[in-house]
RODO-2510 file (C-alpha; in nm, 4 decimals, decimal comma):
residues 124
     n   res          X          Y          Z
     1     x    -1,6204     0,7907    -0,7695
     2     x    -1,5909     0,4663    -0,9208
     3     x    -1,2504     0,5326    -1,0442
     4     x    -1,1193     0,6481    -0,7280
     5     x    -1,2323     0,3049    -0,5439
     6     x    -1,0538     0,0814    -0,7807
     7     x    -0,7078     0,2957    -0,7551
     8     x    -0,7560     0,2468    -0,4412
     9     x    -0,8149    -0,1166    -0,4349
    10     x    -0,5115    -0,1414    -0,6514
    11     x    -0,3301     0,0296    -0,4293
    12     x    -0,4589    -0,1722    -0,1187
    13     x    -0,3419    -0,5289    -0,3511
    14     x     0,0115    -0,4191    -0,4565
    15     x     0,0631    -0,3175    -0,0780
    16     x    -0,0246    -0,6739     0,0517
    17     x     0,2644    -0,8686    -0,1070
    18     x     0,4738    -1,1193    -0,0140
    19     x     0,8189    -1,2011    -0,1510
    20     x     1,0573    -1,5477    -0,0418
    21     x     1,4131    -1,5237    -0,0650
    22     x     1,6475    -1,8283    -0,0525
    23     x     1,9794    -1,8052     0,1131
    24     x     2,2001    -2,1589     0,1489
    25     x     2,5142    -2,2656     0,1718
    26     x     2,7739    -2,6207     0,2239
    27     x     3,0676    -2,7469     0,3793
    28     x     3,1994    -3,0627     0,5269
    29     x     3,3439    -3,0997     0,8356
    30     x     3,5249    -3,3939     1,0649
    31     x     3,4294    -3,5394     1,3529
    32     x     3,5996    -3,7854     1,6063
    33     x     3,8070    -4,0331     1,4545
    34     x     3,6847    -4,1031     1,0507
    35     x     3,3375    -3,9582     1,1165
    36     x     3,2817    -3,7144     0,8486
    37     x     2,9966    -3,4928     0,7878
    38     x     2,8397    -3,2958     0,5166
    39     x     2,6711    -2,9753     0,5908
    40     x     2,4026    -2,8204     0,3745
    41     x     2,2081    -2,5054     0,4918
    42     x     1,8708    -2,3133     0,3965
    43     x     1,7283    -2,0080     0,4983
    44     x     1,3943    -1,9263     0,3344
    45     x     1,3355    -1,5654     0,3947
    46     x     0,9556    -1,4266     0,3680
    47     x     0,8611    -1,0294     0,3927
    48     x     0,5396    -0,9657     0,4080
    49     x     0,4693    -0,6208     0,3369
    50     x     0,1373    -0,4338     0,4035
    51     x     0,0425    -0,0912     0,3934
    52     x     0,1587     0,0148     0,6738
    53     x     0,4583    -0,2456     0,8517
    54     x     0,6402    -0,4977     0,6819
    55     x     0,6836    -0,8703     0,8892
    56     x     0,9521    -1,0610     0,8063
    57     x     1,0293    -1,4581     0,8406
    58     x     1,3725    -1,6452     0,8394
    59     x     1,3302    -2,0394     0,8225
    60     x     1,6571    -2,2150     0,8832
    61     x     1,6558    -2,5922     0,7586
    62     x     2,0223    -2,7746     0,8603
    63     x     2,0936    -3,0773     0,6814
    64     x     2,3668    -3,3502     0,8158
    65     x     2,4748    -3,6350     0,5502
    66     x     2,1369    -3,5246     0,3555
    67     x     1,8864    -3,6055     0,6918
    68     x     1,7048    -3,2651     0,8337
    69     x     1,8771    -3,2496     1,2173
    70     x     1,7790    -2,8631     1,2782
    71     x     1,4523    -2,6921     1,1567
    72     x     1,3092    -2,3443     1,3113
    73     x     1,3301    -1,9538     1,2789
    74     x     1,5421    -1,7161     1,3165
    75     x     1,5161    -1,3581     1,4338
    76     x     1,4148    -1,0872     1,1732
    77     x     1,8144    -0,9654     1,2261
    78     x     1,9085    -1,3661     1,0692
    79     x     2,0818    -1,4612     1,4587
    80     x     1,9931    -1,6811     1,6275
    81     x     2,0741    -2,0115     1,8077
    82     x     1,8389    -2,3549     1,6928
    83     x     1,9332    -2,7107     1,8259
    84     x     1,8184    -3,0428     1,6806
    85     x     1,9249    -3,4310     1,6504
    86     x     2,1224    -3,6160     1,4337
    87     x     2,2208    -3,9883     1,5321
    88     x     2,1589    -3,9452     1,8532
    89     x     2,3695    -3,6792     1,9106
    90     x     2,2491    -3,2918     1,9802
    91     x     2,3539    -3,0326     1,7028
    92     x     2,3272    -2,6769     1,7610
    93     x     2,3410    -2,4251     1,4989
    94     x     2,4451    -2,0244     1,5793
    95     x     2,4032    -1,8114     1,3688
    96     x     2,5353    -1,4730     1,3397
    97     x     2,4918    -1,1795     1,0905
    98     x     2,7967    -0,9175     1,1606
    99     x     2,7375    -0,6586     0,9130
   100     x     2,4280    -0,5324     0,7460
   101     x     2,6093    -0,5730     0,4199
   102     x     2,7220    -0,9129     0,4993
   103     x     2,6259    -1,2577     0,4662
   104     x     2,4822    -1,4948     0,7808
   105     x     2,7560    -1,7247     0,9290
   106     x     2,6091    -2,0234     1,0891
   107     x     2,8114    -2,2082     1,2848
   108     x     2,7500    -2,5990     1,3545
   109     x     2,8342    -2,7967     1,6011
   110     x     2,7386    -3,2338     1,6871
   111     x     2,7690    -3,2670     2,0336
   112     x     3,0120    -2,9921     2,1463
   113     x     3,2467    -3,0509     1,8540
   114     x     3,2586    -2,7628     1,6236
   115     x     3,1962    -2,9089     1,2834
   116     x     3,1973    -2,6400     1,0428
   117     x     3,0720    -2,2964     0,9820
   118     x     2,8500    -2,2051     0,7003
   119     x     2,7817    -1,9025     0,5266
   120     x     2,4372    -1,8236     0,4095
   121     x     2,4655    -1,6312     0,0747
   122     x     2,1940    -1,5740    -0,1478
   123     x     2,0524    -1,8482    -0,4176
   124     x     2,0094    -1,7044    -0,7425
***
C-alpha cells in the first residue's frame, strides 16, 4: 500500500510542471526624417502542465532604443495586438503566427508609421 501511494505521488509531481521558453528577435527601423529606431523583442512562453489540461502563457516585452514601450500577453495561439508609449508617441505591436510550423511575426508600428517587423524565433 505504501508503495502504491508514493508512485502515485510521483506521478501527481512530474504532472505539475512548468517549463519557460524564450522567443526574441531585432531590427531597426526609420522613422520621419533622421529618427531611427532599434527594435528588440521578447516573448517568454510558460506551459503549465497538470494532470489533466495544460495552460499556457505568452509575455511579449517590446523594447524601443533599449526603453520597455509595450509589455502584456498574448493569446495561447502567439497573436495578438498590445499598444504602449514611447516618447510620447503610441506604439502598437501585431502580432501574427501564420503557420503552426512557423515563427511569430510582430509587426511594430510609432504612431501609425510602420517601423519594422520582427520575427520571434526561439533563444537557445
Amino acid at each position: 500500500m505504501k508503495r502504491l501511494a508514493f508512485v502515485f505521488s510521483v506521478l501527481a509531481l512530474q504532472g505539475c510542471t512548468t517549463t519557460t521558453t524564450q522567443y526574441a528577435g531585432e531590427t531597426s527601423g526609420q522613422g520621419v526624417g533622421s529618427e531611427r529606431y532599434d527594435l528588440r523583442i521578447r516573448m517568454d512562453r510558460q506551459m503549465r502542465t497538470g494532470m489533466l489540461a495544460a495552460d499556457i502563457r505568452n509575455d511579449l516585452f517590446l523594447y524601443v532604443n533599449e526603453v520597455l514601450a509595450v509589455r502584456g500577453p498574448l493569446h495561447r495561439n502567439e497573436s495578438g495586438q498590445l499598444q504602449g508609449m514611447f516618447d510620447g508617441e503610441v506604439v502598437l505591436v501585431d502580432c501574427i503566427k501564420p503557420g503552426i510550423f512557423s515563427y511569430t511575426r510582430c509587426t511594430v508600428h510609432i504612431d501609425g508609421r510602420d517601423i519594422g517587423t520582427l520575427p520571434l524565433e526561439m533563444v537557445r
